[in-house]
N, C-alpha and C positions, 0 to 999 in steps of 0.2 A: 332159140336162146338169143335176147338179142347183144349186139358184139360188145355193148361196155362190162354187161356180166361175164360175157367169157374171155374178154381180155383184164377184167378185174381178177379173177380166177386165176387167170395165168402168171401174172404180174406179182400174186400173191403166194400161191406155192408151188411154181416152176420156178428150175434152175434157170439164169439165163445168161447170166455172167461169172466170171473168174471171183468176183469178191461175195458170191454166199449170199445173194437178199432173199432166200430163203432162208438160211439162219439166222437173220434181225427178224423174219416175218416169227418163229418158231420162240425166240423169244420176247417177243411182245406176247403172245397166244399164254407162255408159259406166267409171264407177269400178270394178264389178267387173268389168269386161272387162278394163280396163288391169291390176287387179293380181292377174286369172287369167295374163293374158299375162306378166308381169313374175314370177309362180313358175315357169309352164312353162319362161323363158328361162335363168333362170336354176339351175336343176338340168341344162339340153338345154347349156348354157355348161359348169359342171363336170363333166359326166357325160362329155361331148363331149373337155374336153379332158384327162382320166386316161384316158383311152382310146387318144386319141392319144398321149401321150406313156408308155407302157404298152405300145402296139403298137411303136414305136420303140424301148425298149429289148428287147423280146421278141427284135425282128428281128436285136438285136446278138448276142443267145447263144439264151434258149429259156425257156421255164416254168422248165427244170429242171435244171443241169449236174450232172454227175458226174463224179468226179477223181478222183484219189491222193496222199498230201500231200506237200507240198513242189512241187507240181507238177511232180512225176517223169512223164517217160515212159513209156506201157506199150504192149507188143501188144495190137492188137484182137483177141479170141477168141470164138469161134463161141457159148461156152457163157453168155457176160455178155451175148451180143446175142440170147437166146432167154431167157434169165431177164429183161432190159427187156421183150422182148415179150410176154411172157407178161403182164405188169400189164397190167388191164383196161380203167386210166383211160387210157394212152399212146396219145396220138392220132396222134406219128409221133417217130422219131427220126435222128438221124446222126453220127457221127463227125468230132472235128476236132483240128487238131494247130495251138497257138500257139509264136512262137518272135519272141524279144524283139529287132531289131536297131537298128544306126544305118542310117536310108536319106540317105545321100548323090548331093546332084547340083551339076554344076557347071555355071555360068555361061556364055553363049557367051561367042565369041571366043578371040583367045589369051591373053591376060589374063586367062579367066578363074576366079573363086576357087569354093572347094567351099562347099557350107549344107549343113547336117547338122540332124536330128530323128530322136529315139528313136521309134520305134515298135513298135507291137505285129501282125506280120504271122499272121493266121489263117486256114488251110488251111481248106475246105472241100467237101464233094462238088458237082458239078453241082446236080443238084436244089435242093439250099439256096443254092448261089451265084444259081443264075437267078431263085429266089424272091424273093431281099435283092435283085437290082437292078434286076427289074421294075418292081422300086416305087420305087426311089431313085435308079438311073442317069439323070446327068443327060450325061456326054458320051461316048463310046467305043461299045465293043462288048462285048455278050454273047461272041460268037463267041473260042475261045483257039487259035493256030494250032498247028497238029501238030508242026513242026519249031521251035520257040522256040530263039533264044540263051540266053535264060534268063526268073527268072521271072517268069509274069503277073502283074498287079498292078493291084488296084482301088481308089486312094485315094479319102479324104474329100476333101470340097468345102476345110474348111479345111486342111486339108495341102499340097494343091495350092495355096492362094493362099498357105500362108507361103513356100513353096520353090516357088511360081510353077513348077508341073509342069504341062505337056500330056501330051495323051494321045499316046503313041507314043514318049516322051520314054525313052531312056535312064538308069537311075539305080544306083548302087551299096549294096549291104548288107551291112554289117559288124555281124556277132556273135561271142558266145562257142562256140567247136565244144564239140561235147557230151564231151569229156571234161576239159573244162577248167570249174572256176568264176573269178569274178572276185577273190573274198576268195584263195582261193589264187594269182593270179597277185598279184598288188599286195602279197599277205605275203611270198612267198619271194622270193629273189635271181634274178630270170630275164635272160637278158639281151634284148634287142629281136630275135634273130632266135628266140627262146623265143615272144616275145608274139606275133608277126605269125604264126608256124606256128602258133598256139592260136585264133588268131583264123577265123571262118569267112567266106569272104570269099565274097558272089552277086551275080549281075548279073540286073537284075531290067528289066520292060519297064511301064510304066505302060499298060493298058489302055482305061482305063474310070475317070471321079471320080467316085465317089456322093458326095450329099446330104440327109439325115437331120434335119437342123436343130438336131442333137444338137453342142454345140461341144466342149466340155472333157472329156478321156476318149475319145473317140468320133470324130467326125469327123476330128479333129487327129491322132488318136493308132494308130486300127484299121488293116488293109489292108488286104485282102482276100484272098488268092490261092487256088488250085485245091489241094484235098487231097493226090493223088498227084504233082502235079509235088514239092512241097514237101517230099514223104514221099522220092522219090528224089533230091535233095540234100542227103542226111545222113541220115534217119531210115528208113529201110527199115521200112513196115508199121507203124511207130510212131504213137500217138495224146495228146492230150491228155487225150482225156475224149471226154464223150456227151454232145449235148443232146437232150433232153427237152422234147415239148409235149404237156398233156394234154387233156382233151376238159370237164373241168370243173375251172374253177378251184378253185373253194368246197372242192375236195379236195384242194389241191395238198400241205399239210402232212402229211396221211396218205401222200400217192400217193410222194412222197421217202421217208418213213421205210420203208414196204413195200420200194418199190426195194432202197433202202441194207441193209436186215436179209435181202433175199434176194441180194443178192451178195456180201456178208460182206466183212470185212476185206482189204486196206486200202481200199475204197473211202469214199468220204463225198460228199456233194451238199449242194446250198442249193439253194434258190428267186430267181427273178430279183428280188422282195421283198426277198430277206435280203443279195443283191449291190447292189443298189442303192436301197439301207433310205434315203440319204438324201433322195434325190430322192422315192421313197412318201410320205417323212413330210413333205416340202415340199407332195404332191398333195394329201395329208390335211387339213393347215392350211388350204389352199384350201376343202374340203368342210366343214373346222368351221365357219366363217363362213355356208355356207345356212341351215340353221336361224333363223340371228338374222334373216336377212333372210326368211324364209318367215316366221317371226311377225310381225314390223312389216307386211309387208303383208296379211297375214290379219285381224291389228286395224281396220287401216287400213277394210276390208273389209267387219268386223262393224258398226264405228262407223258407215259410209255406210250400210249398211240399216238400220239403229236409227235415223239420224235421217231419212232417208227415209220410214220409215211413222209416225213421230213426225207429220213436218208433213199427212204426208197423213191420219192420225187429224183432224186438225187442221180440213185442210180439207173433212174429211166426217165431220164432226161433227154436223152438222142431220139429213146421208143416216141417219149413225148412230141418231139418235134415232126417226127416221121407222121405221124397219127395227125397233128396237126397240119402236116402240107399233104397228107390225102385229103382233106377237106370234112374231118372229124370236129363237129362244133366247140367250142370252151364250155359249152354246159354239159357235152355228152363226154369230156375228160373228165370233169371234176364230178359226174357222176360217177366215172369209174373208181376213182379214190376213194366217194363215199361208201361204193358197193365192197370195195376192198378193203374200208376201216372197217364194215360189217362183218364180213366174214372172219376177220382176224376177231373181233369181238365175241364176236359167236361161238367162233372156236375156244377160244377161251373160257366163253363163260358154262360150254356145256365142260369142258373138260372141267372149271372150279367147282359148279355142283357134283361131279363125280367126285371130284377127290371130299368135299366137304361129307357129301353120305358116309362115302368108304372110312370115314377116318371116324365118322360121329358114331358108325354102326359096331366098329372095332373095339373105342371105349365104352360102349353099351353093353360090349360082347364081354371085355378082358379086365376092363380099370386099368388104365396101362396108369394113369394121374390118380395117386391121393393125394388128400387134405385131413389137415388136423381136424377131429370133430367137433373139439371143444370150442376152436373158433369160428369154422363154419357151418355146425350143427350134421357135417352129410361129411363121410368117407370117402369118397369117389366124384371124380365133376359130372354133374347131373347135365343133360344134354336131351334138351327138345325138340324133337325133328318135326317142324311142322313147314309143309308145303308152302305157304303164304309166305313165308320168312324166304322161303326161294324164291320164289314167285317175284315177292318185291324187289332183293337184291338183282333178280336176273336183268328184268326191266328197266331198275335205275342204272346200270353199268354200262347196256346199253345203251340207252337213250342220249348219259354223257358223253360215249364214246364218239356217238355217230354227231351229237351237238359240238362239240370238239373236235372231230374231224373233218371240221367245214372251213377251218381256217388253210390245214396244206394242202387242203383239194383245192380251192382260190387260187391259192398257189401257183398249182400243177395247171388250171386251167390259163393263167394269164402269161404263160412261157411262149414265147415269138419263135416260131418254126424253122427262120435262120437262125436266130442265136443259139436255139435247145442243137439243132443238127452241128452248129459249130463247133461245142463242147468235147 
């Protein structure tokens, strides 16, 4: 070992005098611990939660939809689902048919009155039905029976509590039939038995209520039901559109345009980004605030090891000069101080990644932290443990500490061997 490390060593956690520079060494160690821990947390906090609320709206449509405008109806054809699959990035897709009604239920008793709410009911195949309610079925059945009166039906959590729906519950869906619009009924002279024939009337079975944590738009507003039941009342083979998931995000604005320019007109697509730009730009504002808070406690950071080896220059001041009249060089001191801002660093930083796991793995484990759903669509703080996020914190804390600790090691090196022994 050579002697600046192990008098770094020593200088840093041996006792060696009456006033404690081991306990300034102990809490510097403690201060960069807490404000490794308090960066980790807080990138594993925003990271954590665009991820979550990111996967939640993914689940409602996909990476990628594709349409036709006006959101007209088309057949699905053999020749658009081999030109999607042919793109390299598409990591899977499927077909889905939306169709906008009123669902009505009435009250028991005899008395009782109809509630009504607009809804958006969206078809989809098995595979993508059972995938969305693995995750979010909170009461009903996966299972759809063969003989149905009519059709299945998966509401949200808040659907079900404004219209108080159980599962099993009967309920009514009134829409516009497909050759009828609204502007045209409400313009011309029709009389009521015009409107009630235009109208499309279905008898639907509440299934299943998912829960998403998603309120306004989403939970309130989506339904669920099964592709082909929905295709054979009224739309024979008929589709909305496609969704699209790809295997890398970072690509997704190429991976739309390739789609779109190889299936040519009329189609068009957006990204789950570009349909719900507002809520992105709400997750964004969330992440522009890290930064300010990763500099205040980086400072925070530098300034406790600067005045750390400050006092300890201080208090080995006499060691200094001795070391200096044995004929120990000014570069092989002020290397000691650097090896000794290290160490103090180090320690620190391996103890704030432990405390940042132990505390991320806790609320992973417990929810010790809730939050209102309704304003941040998630019950509990969502927390991303990913390595990299350590990785990077570890290395920048470092690297300031030892950049920063080049100023009292100068210091400690340019002390004159009579003056430090006179002290």
């Amino acid at each position: 070992m050579k002697p600046e490390f192990y008098i770094a060593r020593r200088f840093a956690f041996k006792q060696r005098s009456a006033t404690k520079p081991t306990f300034i060494v102990l809490v510097a160690v403690a201060g960069i611990a807490v404000g490794t821990a308090a960066l980790i947390l807080t990138l594993s906090i925003v990271n954590g939660f665009a991820s979550s609320i990111e996967k939640k709206l993914i689940s409602f449509s996909a990476h990628i939809q594709i349409r036709q405008p006006d959101e007209q109806l088309f057949q699905e054809r053999r020749t658009d689902i081999a030109t999607i699959a042919d793109q390299p990035n598409i990591a899977g897709f499927s077909p889905f048919l939306e169709k906008s009604f009123v669902l009505r239920r009435r009250t028991m008793g005899r008395d009782g009155v109809w509630q009504s709410k607009p809804v958006l009911v969206k078809g989809v195949n098995e595979e993508q039905r059972r995938a969305f309610l693995n995750k979010f079925l909170r009461e009903g059945s996966l299972a759809i029976p063969d003989q149905a009166e009519g059709i299945s039906l998966y509401a949200g959590q808040t659907l079900a509590e404004n219209l108080k729906l159980k599962v099993g519950q009967k309920v009514m869906l009134v829409g516009l039939g497909a050759d009828a619009s609204a502007q045209k009924l409400f313009a011309e002279n029709t009389t009521i038995v015009d409107l009630f024939s235009s109208l499309d009337l279905e008898v639907g079975f509440i299934r299943g209520i998912y829960d998403t944590g998603l309120q306004e738009g989403f939970d309130d507003f989506v339904v669920l039901s099964d592709l082909t039941a929905l295709q054979q009342r009224g739309n024979p083979s008929m589709i909305s559109g496609y969704d699209l998931n790809v295997q890398r995000l970072d690509q997704l604005p190429q991976t739309v345009k390739q789609v779109i320019d190889n299936l040519g007109a009329p189609f068009y697509g957006y990204t789950v980004f570009e349909r719900y730009a507002n809520l992105f730009e709400w997750l964004k504002l969330q992440k522009n605030i890290t930064p300010l808070l990763i500099v205040t406690i980086t400072i925070v950071a530098v300034f406790n090891i600067i005045s750390t080896l400050l006092v300890l220059i201080i208090e080995k001041t006499r060691e200094i000069g001795m070391l200096s009249a044995l004929g120990l060089e000014p570069g092989k001191i002020s290397r000691i101080f650097m090896v000794q801002a290290f160490l103090v660093s180090l320690s620190g930083i391996v103890a704030g990644n432990t405390l940042a796991l132990s505390l991320s793995l806790l609320e992973l484990r417990f929810h010790f932290i809730t939050l209102p759903e309704k304003s941040y669509f998630i019950t509990s703080v969502p927390l991303l443990i990913a390595p990299v996020d350590y990785a990077i914190v570890s290395i920048a804390v470092l690297l300031l500490t030892l950049l920063f600790a080049f100023i009292p090691a100068r210091i400690a090196s340019g002390l004159k061997p009579g003056r430090a022994l006179g002290t």
